[in-house]
C-alpha positions as CSV (number, residue, x, y, z in Angstrom):
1,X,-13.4,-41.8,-16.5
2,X,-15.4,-39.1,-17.8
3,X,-12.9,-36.5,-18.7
4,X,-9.1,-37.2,-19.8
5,X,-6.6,-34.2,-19.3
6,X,-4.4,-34.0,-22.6
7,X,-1.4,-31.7,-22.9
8,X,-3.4,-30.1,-25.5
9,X,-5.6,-28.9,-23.0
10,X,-2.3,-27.5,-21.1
11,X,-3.2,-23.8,-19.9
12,X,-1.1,-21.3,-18.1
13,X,-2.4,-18.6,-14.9
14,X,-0.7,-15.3,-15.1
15,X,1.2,-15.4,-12.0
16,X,0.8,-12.8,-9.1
17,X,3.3,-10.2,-9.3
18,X,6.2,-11.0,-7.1
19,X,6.7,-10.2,-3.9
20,X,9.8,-8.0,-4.9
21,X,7.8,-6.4,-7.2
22,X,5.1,-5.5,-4.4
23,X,7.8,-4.1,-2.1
24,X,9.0,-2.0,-5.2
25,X,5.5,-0.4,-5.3
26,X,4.9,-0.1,-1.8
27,X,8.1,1.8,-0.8
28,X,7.6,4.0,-3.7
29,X,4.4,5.1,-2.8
30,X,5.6,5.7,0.8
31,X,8.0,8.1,-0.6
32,X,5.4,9.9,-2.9
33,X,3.1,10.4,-0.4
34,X,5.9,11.3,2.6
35,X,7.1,14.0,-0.2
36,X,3.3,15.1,-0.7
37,X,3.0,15.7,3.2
38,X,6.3,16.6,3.8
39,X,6.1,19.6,1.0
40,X,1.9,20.1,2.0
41,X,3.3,20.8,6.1
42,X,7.0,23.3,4.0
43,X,4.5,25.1,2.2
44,X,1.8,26.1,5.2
45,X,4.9,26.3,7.9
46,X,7.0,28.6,6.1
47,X,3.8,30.5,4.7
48,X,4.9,30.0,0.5
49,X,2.5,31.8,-1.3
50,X,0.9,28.5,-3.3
51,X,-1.4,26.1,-3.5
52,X,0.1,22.8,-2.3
53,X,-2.3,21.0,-4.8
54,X,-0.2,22.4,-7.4
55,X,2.9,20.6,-6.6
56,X,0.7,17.4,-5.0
57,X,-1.9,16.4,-7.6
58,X,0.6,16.2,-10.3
59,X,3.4,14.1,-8.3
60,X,0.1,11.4,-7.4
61,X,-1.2,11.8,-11.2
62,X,2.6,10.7,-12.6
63,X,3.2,8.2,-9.9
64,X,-0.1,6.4,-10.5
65,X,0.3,6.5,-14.3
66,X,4.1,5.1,-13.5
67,X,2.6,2.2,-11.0
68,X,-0.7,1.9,-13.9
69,X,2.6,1.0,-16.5
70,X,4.8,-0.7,-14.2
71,X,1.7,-3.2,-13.4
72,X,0.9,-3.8,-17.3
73,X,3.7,-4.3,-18.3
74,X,3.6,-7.9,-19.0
75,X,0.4,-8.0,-20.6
C-alpha cells in the first residue's frame, strides 16, 4: 500500500450552509426586493416628489451588507 490514512491526517470541509439557512436568505430577499418595487410603483403612482433610488439603493446596500455578515459568520 502506498499511502496509509492516519488520524493525524484527519481533516474537516466547511459544510454548505444549511438548507434552513438558504430559505432564511431567500425569503428575505424576496421581501427586500417586493418592498423595493412595491415603494418604486407608491412613489411613480401617487406622483411623491423623490427619487425612488433614494429609499431603494440604501434598503439593497444594508440588506447585502446583512446577508455579506450573516454568510461569514462562521468563519
Amino acid at each position: 500500500m502506498l499511502f496509509a490514512p492516519s488520524a493525524a491526517m484527519h481533516t474537516t470541509l466547511k459544510s454548505s450552509p444549511s438548507d434552513h439557512t438558504t430559505l432564511v436568505l431567500t425569503f428575505g430577499w424576496v421581501l427586500v426586493l417586493a418592498k423595493c418595487a412595491l415603494l418604486t410603483w407608491a412613489i411613480h403612482h401617487w406622483s411623491v416628489p423623490i427619487h425612488p433610488g433614494w429609499l431603494v439603493w440604501p434598503t439593497l446596500a444594508f440588506a447585502a451588507l446583512a446577508t455579506g455578515l450573516w454568510v461569514s459568520r462562521d468563519r
